[in-house]
Structures are given as structure tokens and as C-alpha cells.
N, C-alpha and C positions, 0 to 999 in steps of 0.2 A: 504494500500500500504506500503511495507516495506520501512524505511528510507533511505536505499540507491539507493533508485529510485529516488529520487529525489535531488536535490542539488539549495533550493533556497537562498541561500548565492552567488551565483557566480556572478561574476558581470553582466557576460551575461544574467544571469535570472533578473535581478532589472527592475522597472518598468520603468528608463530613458533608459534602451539600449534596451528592449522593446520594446515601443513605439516610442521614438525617431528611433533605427534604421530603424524599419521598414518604417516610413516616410521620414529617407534622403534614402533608399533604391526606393523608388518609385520615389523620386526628382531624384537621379538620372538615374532614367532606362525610364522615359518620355524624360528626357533630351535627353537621348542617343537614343533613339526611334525619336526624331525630330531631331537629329542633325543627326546619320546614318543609321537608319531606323532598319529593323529585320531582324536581322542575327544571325547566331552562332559564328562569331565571334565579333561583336558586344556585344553579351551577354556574351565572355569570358571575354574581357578585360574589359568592365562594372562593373562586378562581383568582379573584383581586382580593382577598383576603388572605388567600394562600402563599400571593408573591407577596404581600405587607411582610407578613410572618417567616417568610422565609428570610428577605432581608433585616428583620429585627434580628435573626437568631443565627445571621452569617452562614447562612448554609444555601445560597443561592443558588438555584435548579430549576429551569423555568418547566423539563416536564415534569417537577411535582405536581403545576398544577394542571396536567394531563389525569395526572393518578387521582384528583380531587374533581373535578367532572366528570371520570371516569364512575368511582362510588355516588357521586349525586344522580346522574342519571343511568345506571345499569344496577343500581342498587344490590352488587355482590355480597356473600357471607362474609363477615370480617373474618370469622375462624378461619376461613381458606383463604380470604383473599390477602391476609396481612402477613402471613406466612409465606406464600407465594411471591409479595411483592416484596419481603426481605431476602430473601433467597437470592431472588432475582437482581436484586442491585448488588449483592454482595457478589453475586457470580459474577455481573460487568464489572466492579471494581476488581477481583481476582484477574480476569479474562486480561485487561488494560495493564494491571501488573506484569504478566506474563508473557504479556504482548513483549513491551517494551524492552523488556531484558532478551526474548529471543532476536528481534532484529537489529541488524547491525546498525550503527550511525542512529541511532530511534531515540526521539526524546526521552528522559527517564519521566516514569509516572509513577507515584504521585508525587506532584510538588512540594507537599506535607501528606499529613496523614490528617489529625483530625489540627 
């Protein structure tokens, strides 16, 4: 893959707004699913709630709030789907690790850890 395909220095790529985003993105799209239930509007202003909060908490990742429209309107089981969706980010964070160390000349990833 050519090096400007990928950019794992940004912050958005590190493994704290990874995985953390993705987790306050579910925190709050269950929230917002018990407090107004499924709608399209619910999962607009969600969505801008979810990038506030990610920027308070320095874990910037804008598809968290993919993952947070995602639970507001397809209204998944959290028991599977939070599970599912931590795995899953851990497995891109390992993958990107793994990456960068097999190819030669490759950015190192991650710039930090948390």
C-alpha cells in the first residue's frame, strides 16, 4: 500500500480515540435510544453530541459517531453489539500495529498509545 494511504500519526487514528471513541459513541447512542427512542432526528443531534464529547474527552474519531447513529437507528442488543464493537476496534488497532512493523520504510503506528 502506498504511504499516502494511510496517515497513522493523526490523532484520530491512535488507539485512545479508537477505542475510546467508539465506546463513548455507543454510551451515548443507548443513552439516546432510552431517553428518545429511534428516530432521524434523534440520531442527528446524537451525532453532534457524540463529536462534543469526543472532543471534551480527546479521543477524536469522527466514525464514532457512525457507531452512535448506527445504535439510534438499527437499535442493536448492546450485549452483542458492544462486545462486537470492542473487539473490533481492538482488532484495527492490533491489524495497524502489525501492519507497520511488517512493511519496510512504513510509518510507525501508534504515535502514542493512550
Amino acid at each position: 500500500m502506498p504511504p499516502w494511504c494511510t496517515a497513522p500519526a493523526l490523532p484520530l487514528a491512535q488507539p485512545r480515540s479508537v477505542l475510546a471513541g467508539h465506546l463513548i459513541g455507543a454510551a451515548v447512542g443507548y443513552t439516546a435510544l432510552a431517553l428518545a427512542g429511534s428516530s432521524p432526528w434523534a440520531a442527528a443531534i446524537v451525532a453532534g453530541v457524540t463529536l462534543a464529547l469526543l472532543m471534551v474527552a480527546r479521543a477524536p474519531h469522527s466514525p464514532a459517531c457512525a457507531t452512535t447513529l448506527v445504535i439510534v437507528l438499527q437499535t442493536p442488543e448492546a450485549g452483542r453489539f458492544v462486545p462486537l464493537l470492542t473487539g473490533a476496534a481492538t482488532l484495527l488497532i492490533l491489524a495497524e500495529y502489525a501492519a507497520s512493523r511488517l512493511r519496510p520504510r512504513a510509518p510507525r503506528y501508534p504515535a502514542y498509545w493512550w
